[in-house]
C-alpha positions in Angstrom: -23.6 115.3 113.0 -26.0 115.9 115.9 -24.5 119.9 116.2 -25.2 120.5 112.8 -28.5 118.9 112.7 -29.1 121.4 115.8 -27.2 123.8 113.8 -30.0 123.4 110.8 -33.3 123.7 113.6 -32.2 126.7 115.4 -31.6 128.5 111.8 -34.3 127.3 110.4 -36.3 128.7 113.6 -34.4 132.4 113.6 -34.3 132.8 110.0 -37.9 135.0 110.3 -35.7 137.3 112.4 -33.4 138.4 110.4 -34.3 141.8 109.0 -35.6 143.0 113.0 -32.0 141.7 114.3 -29.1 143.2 112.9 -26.2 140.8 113.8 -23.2 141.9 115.7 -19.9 141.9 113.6 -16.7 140.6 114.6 -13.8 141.2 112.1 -10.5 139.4 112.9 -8.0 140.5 110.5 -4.5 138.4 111.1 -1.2 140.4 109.7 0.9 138.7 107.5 -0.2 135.2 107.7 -0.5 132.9 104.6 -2.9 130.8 103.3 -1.2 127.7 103.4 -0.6 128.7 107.6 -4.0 127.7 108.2 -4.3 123.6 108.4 -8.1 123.4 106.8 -6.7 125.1 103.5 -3.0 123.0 104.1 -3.5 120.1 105.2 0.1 119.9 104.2 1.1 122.6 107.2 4.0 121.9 109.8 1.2 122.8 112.3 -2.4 122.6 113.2 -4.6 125.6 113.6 -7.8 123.9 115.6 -10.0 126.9 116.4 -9.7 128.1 112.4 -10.6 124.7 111.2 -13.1 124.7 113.6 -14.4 128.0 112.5 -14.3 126.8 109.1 -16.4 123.7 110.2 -19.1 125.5 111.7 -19.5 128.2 108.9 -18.0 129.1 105.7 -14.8 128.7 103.5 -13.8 130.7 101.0 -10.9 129.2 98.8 -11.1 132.0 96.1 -10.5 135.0 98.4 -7.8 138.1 98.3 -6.8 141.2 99.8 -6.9 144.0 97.9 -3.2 144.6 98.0 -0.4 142.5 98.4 0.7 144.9 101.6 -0.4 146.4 105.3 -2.0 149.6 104.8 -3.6 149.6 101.5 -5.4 146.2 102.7 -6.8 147.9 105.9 -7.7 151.1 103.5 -9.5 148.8 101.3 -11.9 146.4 104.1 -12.7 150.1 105.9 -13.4 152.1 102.9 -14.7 149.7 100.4 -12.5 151.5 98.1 -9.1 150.9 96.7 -6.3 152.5 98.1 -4.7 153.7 95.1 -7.6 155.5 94.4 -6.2 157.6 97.4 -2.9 159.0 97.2 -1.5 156.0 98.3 0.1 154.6 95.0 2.5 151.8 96.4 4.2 151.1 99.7 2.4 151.2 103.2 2.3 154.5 105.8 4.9 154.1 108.5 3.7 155.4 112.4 4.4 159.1 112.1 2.5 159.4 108.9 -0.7 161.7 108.4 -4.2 160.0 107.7 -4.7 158.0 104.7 -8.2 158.0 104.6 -10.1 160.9 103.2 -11.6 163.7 105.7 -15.5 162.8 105.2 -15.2 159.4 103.4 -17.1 157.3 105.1 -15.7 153.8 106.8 -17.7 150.8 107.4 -17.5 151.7 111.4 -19.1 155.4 110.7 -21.7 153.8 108.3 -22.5 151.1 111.1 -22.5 153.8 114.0 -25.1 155.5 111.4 -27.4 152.1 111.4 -27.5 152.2 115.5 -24.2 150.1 116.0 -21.8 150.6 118.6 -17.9 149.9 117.1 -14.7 149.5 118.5 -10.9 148.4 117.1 -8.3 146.8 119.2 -5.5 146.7 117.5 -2.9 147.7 114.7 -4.4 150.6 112.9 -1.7 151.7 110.2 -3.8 154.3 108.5 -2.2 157.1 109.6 -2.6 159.9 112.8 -2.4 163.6 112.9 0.3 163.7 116.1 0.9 167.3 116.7 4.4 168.1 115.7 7.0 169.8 117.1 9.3 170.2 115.1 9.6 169.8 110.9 10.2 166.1 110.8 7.6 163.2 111.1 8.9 161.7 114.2 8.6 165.2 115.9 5.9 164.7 118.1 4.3 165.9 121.0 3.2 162.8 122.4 1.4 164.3 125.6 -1.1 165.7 123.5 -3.9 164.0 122.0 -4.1 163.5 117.8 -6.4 163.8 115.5 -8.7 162.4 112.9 -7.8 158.7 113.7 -10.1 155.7 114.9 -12.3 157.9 116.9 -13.3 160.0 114.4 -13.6 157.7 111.6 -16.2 156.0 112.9 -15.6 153.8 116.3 -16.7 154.2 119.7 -13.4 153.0 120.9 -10.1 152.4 120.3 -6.8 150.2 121.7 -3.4 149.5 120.1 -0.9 151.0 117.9 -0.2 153.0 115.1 1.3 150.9 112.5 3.2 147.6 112.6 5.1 146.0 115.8 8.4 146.6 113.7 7.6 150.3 113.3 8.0 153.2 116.2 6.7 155.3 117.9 6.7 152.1 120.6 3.4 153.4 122.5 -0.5 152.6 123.5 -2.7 154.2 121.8 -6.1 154.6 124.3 -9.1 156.4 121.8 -6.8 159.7 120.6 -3.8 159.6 122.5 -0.6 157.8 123.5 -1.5 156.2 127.3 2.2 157.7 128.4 5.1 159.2 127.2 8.0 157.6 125.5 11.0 157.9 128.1 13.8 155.5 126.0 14.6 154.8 122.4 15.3 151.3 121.2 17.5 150.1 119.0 17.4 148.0 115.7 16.7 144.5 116.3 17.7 141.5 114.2 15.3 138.7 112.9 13.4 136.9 113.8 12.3 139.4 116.1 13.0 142.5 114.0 12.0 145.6 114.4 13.0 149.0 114.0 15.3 151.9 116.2 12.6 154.2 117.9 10.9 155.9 121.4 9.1 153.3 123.4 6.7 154.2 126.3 7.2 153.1 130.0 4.4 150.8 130.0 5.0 149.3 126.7 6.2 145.7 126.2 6.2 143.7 122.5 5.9 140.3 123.7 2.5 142.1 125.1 0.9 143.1 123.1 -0.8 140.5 121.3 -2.3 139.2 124.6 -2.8 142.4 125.5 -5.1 143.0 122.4 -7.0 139.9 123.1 -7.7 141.0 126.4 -9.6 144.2 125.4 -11.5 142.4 123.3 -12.8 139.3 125.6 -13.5 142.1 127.8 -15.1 144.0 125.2 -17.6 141.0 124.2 -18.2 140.8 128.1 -19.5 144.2 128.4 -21.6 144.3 125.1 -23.5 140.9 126.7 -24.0 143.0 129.9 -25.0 146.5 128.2 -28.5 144.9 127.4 -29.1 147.8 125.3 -30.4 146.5 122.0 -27.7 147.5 120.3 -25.7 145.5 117.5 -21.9 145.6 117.7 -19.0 145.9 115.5 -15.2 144.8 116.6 -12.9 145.1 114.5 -9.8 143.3 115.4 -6.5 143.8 113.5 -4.1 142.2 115.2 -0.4 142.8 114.8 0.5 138.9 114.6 2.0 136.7 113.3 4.1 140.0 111.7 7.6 140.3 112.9 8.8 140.7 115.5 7.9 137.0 115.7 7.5 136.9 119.8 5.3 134.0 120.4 4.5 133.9 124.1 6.5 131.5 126.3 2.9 129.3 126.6 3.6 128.8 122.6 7.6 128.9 122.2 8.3 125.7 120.9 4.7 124.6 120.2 5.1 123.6 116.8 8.6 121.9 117.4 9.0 123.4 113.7 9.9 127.5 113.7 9.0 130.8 115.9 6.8 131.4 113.6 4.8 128.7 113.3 4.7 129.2 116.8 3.0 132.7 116.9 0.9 131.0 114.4 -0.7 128.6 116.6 -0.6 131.7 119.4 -3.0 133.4 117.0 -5.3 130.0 116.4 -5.7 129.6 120.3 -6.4 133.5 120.6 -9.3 133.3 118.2 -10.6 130.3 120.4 -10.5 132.6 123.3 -12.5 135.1 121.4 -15.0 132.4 120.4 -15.2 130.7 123.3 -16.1 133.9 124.6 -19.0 134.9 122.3 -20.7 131.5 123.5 -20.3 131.9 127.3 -22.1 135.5 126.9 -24.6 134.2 124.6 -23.8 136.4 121.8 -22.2 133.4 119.4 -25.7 132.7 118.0 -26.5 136.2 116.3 -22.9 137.4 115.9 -21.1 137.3 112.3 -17.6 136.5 112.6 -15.0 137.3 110.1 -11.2 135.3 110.2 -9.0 136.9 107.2 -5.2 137.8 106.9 -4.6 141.6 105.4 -1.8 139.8 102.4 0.4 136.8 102.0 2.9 135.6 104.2 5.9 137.5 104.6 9.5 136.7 103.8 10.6 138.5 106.6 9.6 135.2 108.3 12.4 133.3 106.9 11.4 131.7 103.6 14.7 129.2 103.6 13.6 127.9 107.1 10.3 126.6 106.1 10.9 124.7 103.1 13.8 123.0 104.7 10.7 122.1 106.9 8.5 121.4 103.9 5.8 123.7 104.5 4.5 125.8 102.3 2.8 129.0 103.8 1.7 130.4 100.2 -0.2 127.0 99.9 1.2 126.1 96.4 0.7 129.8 95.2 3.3 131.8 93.5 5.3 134.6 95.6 4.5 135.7 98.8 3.8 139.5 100.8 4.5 142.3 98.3 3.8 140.5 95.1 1.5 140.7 92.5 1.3 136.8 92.3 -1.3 134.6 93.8 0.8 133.9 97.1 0.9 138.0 97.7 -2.6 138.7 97.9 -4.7 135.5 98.0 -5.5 134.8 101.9 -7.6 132.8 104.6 -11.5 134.0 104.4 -13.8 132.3 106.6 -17.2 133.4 108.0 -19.1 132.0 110.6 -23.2 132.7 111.6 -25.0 130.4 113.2 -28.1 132.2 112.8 -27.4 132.6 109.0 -24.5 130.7 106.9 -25.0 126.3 107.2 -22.2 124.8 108.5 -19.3 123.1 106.6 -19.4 124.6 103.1 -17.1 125.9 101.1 -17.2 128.5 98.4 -14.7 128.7 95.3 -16.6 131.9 94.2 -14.2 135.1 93.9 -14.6 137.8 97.0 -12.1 140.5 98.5 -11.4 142.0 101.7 -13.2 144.9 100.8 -16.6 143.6 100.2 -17.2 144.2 103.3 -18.7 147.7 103.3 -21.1 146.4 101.1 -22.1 143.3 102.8 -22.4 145.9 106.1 -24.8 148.0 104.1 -27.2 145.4 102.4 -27.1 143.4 106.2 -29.0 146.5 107.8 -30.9 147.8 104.2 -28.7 150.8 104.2 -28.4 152.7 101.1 -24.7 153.5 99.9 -23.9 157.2 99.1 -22.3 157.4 95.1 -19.1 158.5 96.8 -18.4 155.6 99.4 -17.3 151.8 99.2 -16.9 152.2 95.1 -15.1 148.6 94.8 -16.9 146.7 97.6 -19.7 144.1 96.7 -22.3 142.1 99.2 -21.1 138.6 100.0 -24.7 138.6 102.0 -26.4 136.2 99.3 -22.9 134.0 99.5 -23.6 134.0 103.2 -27.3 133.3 103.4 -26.5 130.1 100.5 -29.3 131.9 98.4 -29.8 129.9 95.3 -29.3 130.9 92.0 -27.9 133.9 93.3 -25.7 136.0 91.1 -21.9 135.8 91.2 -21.0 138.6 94.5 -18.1 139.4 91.7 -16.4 138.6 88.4 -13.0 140.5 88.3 -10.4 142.2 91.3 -8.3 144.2 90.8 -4.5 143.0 92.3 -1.7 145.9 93.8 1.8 145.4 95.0 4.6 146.8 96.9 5.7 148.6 93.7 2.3 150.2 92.5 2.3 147.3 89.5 -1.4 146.2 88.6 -3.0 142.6 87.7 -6.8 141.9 86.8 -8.6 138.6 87.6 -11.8 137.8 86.0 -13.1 134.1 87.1 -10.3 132.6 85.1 -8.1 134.8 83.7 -5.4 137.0 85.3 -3.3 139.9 83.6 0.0 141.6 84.8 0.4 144.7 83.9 4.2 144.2 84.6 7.0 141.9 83.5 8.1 141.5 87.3 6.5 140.3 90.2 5.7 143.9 91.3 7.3 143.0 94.7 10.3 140.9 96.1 9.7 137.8 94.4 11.6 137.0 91.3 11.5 138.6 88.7 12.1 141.3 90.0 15.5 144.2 89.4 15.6 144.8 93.7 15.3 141.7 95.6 14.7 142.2 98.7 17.4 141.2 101.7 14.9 138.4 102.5 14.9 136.2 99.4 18.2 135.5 98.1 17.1 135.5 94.3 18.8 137.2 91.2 18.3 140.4 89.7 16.6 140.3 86.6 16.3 142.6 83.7 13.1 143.3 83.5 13.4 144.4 79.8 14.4 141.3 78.8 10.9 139.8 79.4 7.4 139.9 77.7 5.9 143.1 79.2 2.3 141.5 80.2 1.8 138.0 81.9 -1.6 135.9 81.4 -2.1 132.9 83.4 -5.0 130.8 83.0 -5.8 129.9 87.0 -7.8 126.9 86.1 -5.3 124.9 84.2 -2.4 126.7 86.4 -3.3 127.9 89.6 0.4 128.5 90.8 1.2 131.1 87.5 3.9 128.8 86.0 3.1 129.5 82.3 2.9 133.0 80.7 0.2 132.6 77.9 0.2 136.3 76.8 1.2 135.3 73.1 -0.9 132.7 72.7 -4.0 134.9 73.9 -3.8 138.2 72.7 -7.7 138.9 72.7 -7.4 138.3 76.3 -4.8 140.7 77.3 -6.6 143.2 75.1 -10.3 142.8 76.9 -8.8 142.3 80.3 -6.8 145.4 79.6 -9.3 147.8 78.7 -11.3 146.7 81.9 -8.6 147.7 83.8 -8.4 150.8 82.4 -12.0 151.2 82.4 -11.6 150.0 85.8 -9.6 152.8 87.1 -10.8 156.0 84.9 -14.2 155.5 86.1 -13.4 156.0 89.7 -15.1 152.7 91.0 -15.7 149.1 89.5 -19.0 148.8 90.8 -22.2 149.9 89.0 -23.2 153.1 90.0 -22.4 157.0 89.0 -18.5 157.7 88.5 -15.9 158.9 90.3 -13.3 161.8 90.1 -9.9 160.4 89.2 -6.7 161.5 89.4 -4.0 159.9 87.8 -1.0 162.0 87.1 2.6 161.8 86.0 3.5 161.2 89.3 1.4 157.9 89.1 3.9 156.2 86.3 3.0 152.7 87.2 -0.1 153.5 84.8 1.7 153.9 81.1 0.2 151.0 80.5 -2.9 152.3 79.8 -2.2 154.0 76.2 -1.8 149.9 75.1 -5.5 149.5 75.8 -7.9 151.8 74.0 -11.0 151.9 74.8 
C-alpha cells in the first residue's frame, strides 16, 4: 500500500515532464513461452514466476494481447516494423540462420525511427530476420564466416548488436558482435534429441548453448550500466529477444530442478529471475523511474516442450486456450503483455482491451510526437492512452489479424473471431500433418465446415463452431479481412501496394467475400 501511495506522488509530481523527457525503452521479448507459464495470468501454473508478477504489480496487465503470428520470425517482423509479415514475402513458416533479410531495404524499424528522435538502440539477442553472409559457394550454408555481413541489426536501425542469428536449435552455432561472427566455426555438431534439441551444424570455438542465455543477460545489465554513466541526455531503446525458454531447454545448473516439475518449467523460472536482474538493475542506476519496460512472449508455447509431460503435471501453459505455437487458435498467438512506468502507467491494473505485438512502432512514434511516414508501421496502433489510463479514451484497436505456421488467416473483432480455414492452420488438430510433437490424428480437412466462428465471450477456449448459425458474421468479418489485406495496411491512412499472387494460395478465400 505505502509503495503505491508513493508510486501515485512521485507520478503525480513528474507527470508535467512528460513531453521534455522521452522515456528510455526496454523491450523483453521471451521465445516460445505461454501464457498460462506466467503465474499472475495462471495462478493454476506448476511454478511461480515472481519478478513477472511483480512487474505486473507495479504496472500494467494486459489479458487481451497477441502476437501477430503464431511463429518466430513473422512475430519479430511484426513488433520491428509495425507491419505484418505476410505483407512481405514471408507468407508462412519462419527464416532459418543462413537466410537473406526479411525486412525490406529502406523500411523503417522502430530502432531507426527511434535513432531518428535522438535515441541511442541496441539488441542482445536472437534476431531471426535474416543476414546477408557472403557466400561462397551456391548453397545457403556457404558462408564466409570471416567476413562481416550485411544489412542486419546495424543497419536497421541499432547502435549495437549481440547474439545470434535465428533460434538456439538452428546453425550456424556462432556470436554475432554488430555485423560479424566473433570467430570462426572450427566443428560441426550433430542432431540432438529433446529436450535439448537442436539441429546438425558449424559451431564457433567460443560458443557454448547452455551460455547463452546468461550471456545475453550479461550484455544487457552492462548495457543499462553504461547508459546510467553516459550522462548524455539521451533516451535509450533495448531490445531484448531472448532465445529462452525455446529448445534446446538448457536451464542453468542454478535452476535444474527448480520447479521439481519439468526442464522447462525450469528455464522458465531461469527467465523470471533474469528479468529480476534486469530490473533490479534499472533501480540501482536510477533509470527504473523514467524507463518503459515491455515483458511479452513472440507466440504460444511450443509442443516441442513436451505437451504429454505437462498435463500429466496439470499445468496448462496455453492457460485454458485452444492449441499452442503454430496455430491459428487462441493458445498459438495469444501471449503474456505487461508494461511497467513508474513515471506514467498506475500500478496494479489490468486491461482486457485488445492490443498486438506490433503496436509498438506506433506507441514509439506518438511517445516522442513523431510523425509516421504513409509507408511504415501500417498495422501498428498507440497503446500510449492505454498506458497513461486516459479516460474515455478510444479503443487502441477493434480487430487483429491472426497467421499461422501454414499461411491460414483468422480475424478478431472485440468478440468475434473467423477462420479462414477448416484446420488449425498449424500442428494442433485438425489438422492433415501433425506434427511429431502432438500425437493427434490426421484429419480430412474436407470433411469439415470450411470457416470457424467462435464467439470469445461465451467461449474463450474455441469449443463451438458457430459459423451456421451466424452467417452475417462470417460475411462482414470476411470482407474486413479482405479489405484488410488489399489495402496494404489496416490502419487509417493512404494505401499500400499489394501483392498477392498465385503463389500466395492460402488467399482463395477471398472470391467468398465481395466487397
Amino acid at each position: 500500500m505505502i509503495r503505491r501511495v508513493l508510486a501515485a506522488v512521485v507520478l503525480a509530481l513528474v507527470a508535467p515532464l512528460r513531453a521534455a523527457t522521452p522515456p528510455n525503452i526496454v523491450y523483453i521479448l521471451a521465445d516460445d513461452l505461454g501464457i498460462g507459464d506466467v503465474s499472475c495470468y495462471n495462478p493454476q501454473s506448476a511454478w511461480r514466476t515472481p519478478h513477472l508478477d511483480r512487474l505486473a504489480r507495479e504496472g500494467l496487465r494486459f489479458t487481451d494481447a497477441h502476437a501477430a503470428s503464431s511463429l518466430c520470425t513473422p512475430s519479430r517482423y511484426a513488433i520491428l516494423t509495425g507491419r505484418y509479415a505476410w505483407r512481405g514475402r514471408l507468407k508462412q513458416g519462419v527464416l532459418q540462420g543462413y537466410h537473406p533479410p526479411l525486412i525490406e531495404a529502406g523500411r523503417p524499424t522502430v530502432a531507426s525511427f527511434l535513432q531518428q528522435h535522438g535515441y541511442t538502440t541496441a539488441a542482445f539477442g536472437k534476431w531471426h530476420l535474416g543476414l546477408d553472409w557472403v557466400r561462397t559457394g551456391p548453397q545457403l550454408e556457404n558462408v564466409d564466416f570471416a567476413k562481416p555481413f550485411a544489412n542486419g541489426p546495424v543497419t536497421l536501425g541499432f547502435d549495437r548488436f549481440f547474439g545470434i542469428s535465428a533460434s538456439l536449435d538452428m546453425p550456424p552455432y556462432v556470436w554475432l558482435a554488430d555485423d560479424r561472427a566473433t570467430t570462426v566455426p572450427a566443428t560441426t555438431i550433430a542432431d540432438s534429441p529433446a529436450p535439448k534439441l537442436w539441429r546438425a551444424g558449424p559451431i564457433g570455438p567460443d560458443f557454448k548453448m547452455e551460455d547463452v542465455q546468461p550471456r545475453l543477460i550479461e550484455k544487457a545489465t552492462a548495457y543499462l550500466g553504461e547508459r546510467a554513466a553516459a550522462r548524455d541526455g539521451k533516451p535509450f531503446f533495448l531490445y531484448l529477444p531472448l532465445a529462452a525458454p525455446h529448445t534446446p531447454i538448457l536451464p542453468t545448473r542454478e535452476f535444474e530442478g527448480k520447479t521439481h516439475a519439468t526442464s522447462y518449467g525450469d528455464f522458465v523460472t531461469q527467465v523470471d529471475a533474469d528479468v529480476g536482474t534486469l530490473l533490479a538493475a534499472l533501480e540501482r542506476h536510477g533509470l527504473a523511474q523514467n524507463t518503459l519496460v515491455i515483458f511479452t512472449s513472440d507466440n504460444g508455447f511450443a509442443p516441442a516442450a513436451d505437451v504429454p509431460a505437462h498435463a500429466r503435471i496439470n499445468h496448462d501453459p496455453s492457460g485454458g486456450y485452444r492449441g499452442y505455437k503454430s496455430d491459428l487458435f487462441e493458445g498459438g498467438h495469444r501471449i503474456p503483455f505487461i508494461a511497467s512506468w513508474p513515471a506514467t502507467i498506475h500500478p496494479g491494473r489490468t486491461n482486457a482491451e485488445l492490443v498486438e505485438q506490433l503496436d509498438l512502432f506506433a506507441t514509439c512514434a506518438e511517445l516522442v510526437d513523431g510523425k509516421l511516414p504513409a509507408s511504415a508501421a501500417e498495422d501498428s496502433v498507440s497503446l500510449l492512452p492505454l498506458f497513461r489510463g486516459e479516460k474515455n479514451a478510444p479503443a487502441s484497436r477493434t480487430t487483429l489479424v491472426s497467421h499461422s505456421a501454414e499461411g491460414r488467416f483468422a480475424i478478431r473483432d472485440t468478440r468475434w473471431k473467423l477462420l479462414l480455414w477448416p484446420g488449425s492452420g498449424g500442428w494442433s488438430s485438425p489438422t492433415p500433418t501433425p506434427s511429431v510433437w502432438l500425437k493427434v490424428e490426421r484429419t480430412d480437412l474436407a470433411t469439415l465446415p470450411p470457416f470457424q466462428l467462435y464467439d470469445l465471450v461465451a467461449d474463450p477456449a474455441e469449443t463451438k463452431n458457430v459459423a451456421a448459425e451466424h452467417p452475417e458474421i462470417v460475411q462482414r468479418l470476411g470482407r474486413l479481412l479482405r479489405e484488410t489485406i488489399e489495402r496494404g495496411r489496416s490502419t487509417p491512412g493512404t494505401a499500400q501496394p499489394v501483392k498477392l499472387g498465385p503463389e500466395w494460395p492460402q488467399t482463395a478465400w477471398m472470391t467468398q467475400f465481395e466487397p
